[in-house]
One Martini backbone bead per residue (centre of mass of N, CA, C, O) as a GRO file, in nm:
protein
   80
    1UNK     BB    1 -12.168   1.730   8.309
    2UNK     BB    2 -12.192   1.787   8.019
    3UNK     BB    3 -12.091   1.732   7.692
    4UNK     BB    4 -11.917   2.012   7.628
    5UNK     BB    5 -11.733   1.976   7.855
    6UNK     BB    6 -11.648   1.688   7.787
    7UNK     BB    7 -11.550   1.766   7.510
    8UNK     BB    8 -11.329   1.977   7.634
    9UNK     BB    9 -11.173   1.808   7.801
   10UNK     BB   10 -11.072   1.605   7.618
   11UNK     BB   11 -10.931   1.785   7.409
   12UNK     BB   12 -10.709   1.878   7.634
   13UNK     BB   13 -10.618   1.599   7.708
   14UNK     BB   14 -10.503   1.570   7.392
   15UNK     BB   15 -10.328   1.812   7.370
   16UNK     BB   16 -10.149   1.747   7.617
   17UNK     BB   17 -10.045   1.518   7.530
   18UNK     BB   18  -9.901   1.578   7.263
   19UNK     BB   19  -9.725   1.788   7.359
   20UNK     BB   20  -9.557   1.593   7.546
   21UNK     BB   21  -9.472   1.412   7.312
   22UNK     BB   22  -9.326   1.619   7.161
   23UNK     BB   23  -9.116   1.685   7.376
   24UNK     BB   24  -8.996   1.409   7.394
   25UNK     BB   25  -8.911   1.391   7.111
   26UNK     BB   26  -8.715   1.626   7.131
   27UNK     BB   27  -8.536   1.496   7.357
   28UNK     BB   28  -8.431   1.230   7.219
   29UNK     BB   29  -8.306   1.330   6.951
   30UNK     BB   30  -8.114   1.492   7.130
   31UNK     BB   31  -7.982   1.241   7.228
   32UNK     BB   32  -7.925   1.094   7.007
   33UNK     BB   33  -7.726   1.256   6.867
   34UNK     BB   34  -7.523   1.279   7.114
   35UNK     BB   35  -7.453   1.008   7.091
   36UNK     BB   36  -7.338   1.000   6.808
   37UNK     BB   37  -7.089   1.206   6.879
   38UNK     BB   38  -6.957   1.030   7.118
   39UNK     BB   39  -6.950   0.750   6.923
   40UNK     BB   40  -6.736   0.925   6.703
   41UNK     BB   41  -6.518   1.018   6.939
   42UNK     BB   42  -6.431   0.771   7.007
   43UNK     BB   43  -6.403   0.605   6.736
   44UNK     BB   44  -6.104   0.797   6.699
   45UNK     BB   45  -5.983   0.718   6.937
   46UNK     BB   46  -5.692   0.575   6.990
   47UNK     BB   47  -5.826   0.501   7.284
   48UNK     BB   48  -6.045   0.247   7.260
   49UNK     BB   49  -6.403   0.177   7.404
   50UNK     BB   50  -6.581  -0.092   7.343
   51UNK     BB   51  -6.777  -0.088   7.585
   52UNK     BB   52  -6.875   0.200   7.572
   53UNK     BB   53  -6.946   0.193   7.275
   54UNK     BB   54  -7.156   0.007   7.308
   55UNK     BB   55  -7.327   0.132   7.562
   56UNK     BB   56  -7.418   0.355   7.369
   57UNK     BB   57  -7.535   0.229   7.130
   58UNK     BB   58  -7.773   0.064   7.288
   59UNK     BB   59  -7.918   0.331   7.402
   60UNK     BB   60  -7.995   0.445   7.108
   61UNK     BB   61  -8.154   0.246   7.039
   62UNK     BB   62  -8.349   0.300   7.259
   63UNK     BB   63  -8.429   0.569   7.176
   64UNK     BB   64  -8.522   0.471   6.899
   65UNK     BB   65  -8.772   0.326   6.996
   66UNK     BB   66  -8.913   0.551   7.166
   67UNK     BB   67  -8.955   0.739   6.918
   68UNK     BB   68  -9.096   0.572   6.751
   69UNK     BB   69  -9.347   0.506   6.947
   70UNK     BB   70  -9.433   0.811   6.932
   71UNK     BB   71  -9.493   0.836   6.665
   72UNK     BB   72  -9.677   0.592   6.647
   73UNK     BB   73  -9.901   0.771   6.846
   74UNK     BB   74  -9.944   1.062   6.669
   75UNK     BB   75 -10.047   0.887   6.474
   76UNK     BB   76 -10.351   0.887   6.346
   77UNK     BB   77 -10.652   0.693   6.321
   78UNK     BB   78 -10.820   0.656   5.978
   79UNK     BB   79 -11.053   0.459   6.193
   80UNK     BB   80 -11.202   0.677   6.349
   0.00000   0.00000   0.00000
């Protein structure tokens, strides 16, 4: 491959990997707030399930943390 064939091919799996990050991030976000909900509307009801709500809490945690990971590899690199 030339120069810029191999400079071509880098820039696609580079917007390919960006976009699955987007989409990735997208659906996370959507996972996160469905928690926020869940765990909103268990914690109203009478008969309320303490580990149920724990074990969600964990989750969005998880969620959360993924979130912030995929963000800050989107964040470009100043010092490139």
């Amino acid at each position: 491959m030339s120069d810029s064939t191999d400079c071509k091919f880098m820039s696609d799996n580079v917007e390919t990997s960006v976009f699955r990050a987007r989409s990735r991030l997208k659906e996370l976000r959507v996972a996160h707030h469905d928690l926020d909900i869940s765990i909103h509307e268990l914690s109203v009801n009478p008969n309320i399930d303490l580990l149920k709500i724990k074990r969600l809490k964990k989750q969005k945690l998880r969620i959360k943390d993924m979130i912030v990971r995929i963000e800050s590899q989107l964040i470009p690199d100043l010092n490139a």
